[in-house]
Structure formats: structure tokens, C-alpha cells
C-alpha positions as CSV (number, residue, x, y, z in Angstrom):
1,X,-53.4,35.7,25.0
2,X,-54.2,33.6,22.0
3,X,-52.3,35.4,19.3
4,X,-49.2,35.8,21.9
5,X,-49.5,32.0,22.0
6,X,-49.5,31.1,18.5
7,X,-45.8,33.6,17.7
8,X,-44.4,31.5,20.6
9,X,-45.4,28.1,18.7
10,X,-44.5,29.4,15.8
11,X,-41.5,30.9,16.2
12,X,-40.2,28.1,18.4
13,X,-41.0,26.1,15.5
14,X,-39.2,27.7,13.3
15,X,-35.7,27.9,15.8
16,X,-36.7,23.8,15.9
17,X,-36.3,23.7,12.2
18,X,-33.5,25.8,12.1
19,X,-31.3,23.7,14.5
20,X,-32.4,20.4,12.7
21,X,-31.0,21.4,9.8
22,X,-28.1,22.7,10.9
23,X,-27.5,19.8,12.6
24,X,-28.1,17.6,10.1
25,X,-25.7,18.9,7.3
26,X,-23.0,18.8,10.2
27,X,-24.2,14.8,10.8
28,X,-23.9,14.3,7.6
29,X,-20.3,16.0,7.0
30,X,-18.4,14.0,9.5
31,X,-19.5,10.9,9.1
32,X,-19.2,9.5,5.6
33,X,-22.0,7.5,3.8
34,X,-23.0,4.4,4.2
35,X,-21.9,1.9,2.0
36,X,-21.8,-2.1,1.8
37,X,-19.2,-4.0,3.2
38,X,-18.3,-5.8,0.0
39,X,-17.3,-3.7,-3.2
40,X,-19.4,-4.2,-6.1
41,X,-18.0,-6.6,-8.5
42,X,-16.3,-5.1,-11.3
43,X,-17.7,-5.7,-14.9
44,X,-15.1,-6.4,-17.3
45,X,-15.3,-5.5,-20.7
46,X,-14.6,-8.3,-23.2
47,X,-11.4,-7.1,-24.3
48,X,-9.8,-7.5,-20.6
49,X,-11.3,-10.6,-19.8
50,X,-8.8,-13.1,-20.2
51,X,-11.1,-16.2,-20.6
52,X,-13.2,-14.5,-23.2
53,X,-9.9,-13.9,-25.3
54,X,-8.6,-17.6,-24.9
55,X,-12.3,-18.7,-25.9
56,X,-12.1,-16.2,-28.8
57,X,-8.8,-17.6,-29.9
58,X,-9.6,-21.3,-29.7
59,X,-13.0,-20.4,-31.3
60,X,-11.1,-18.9,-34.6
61,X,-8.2,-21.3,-34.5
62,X,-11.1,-23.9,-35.0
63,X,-12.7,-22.1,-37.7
64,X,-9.5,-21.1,-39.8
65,X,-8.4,-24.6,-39.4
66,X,-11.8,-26.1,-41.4
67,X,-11.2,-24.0,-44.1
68,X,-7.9,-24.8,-44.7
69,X,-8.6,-28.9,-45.3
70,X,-7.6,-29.5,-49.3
71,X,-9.8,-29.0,-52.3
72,X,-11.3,-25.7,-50.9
């Protein structure tokens, strides 16, 4: 009686796992991820930020315009 107990746990066991995963795949199939209701913030790179450039420009327009005062 012991053994016959111990292949119905087990087996029912195994037809438990079975089912789970099936089930879970399917779960996980249909319904897509989770994912935060705001979209991460995009990281521009310097070249397409458009305050960086006008920074940039009036950074060098600055600089060219010291070295081009007289008796350089």
C-alpha cells in the first residue's frame, strides 16, 4: 500500500508540474509584459541636442573673437 501510494503522489505531481507550465507559457503569450506607464526618457547624443550646439557655438564664437583683437 505504501509504494502504490508514493506513484500516485508522484505521478500526480508530475501531471501538476506539467499543467503549470503549460499554463504558464500560455499566460505569458497573451498577455504582454509589464512595463511602466511612462517611457523612459530618451538620451540624446550631443550632436542632436540642440542646446548643446547653441552652447557650442557661442562657446567658439567667444573664443575666435579673443584671438582676433589687434597685435596678435
Amino acid at each position: 500500500m505504501g509504494k502504490f501510494l508514493l506513484v500516485v503522489v508522484v505521478f500526480a505531481a508530475l501531471v501538476y508540474t506539467a499543467f503549470w507550465l503549460i499554463e504558464r507559457r500560455r499566460a505569458g503569450a497573451a498577455s504582454p509584459r509589464r512595463t511602466s506607464a511612462r517611457p523612459a526618457p530618451r538620451v540624446l547624443a550631443p550632436d542632436d541636442d540642440e542646446e548643446f550646439l547653441r552652447k557650442l557655438n557661442q562657446r567658439n564664437r567667444r573664443r575666435d573673437q579673443g584671438r582676433d583683437l589687434p597685435g596678435d
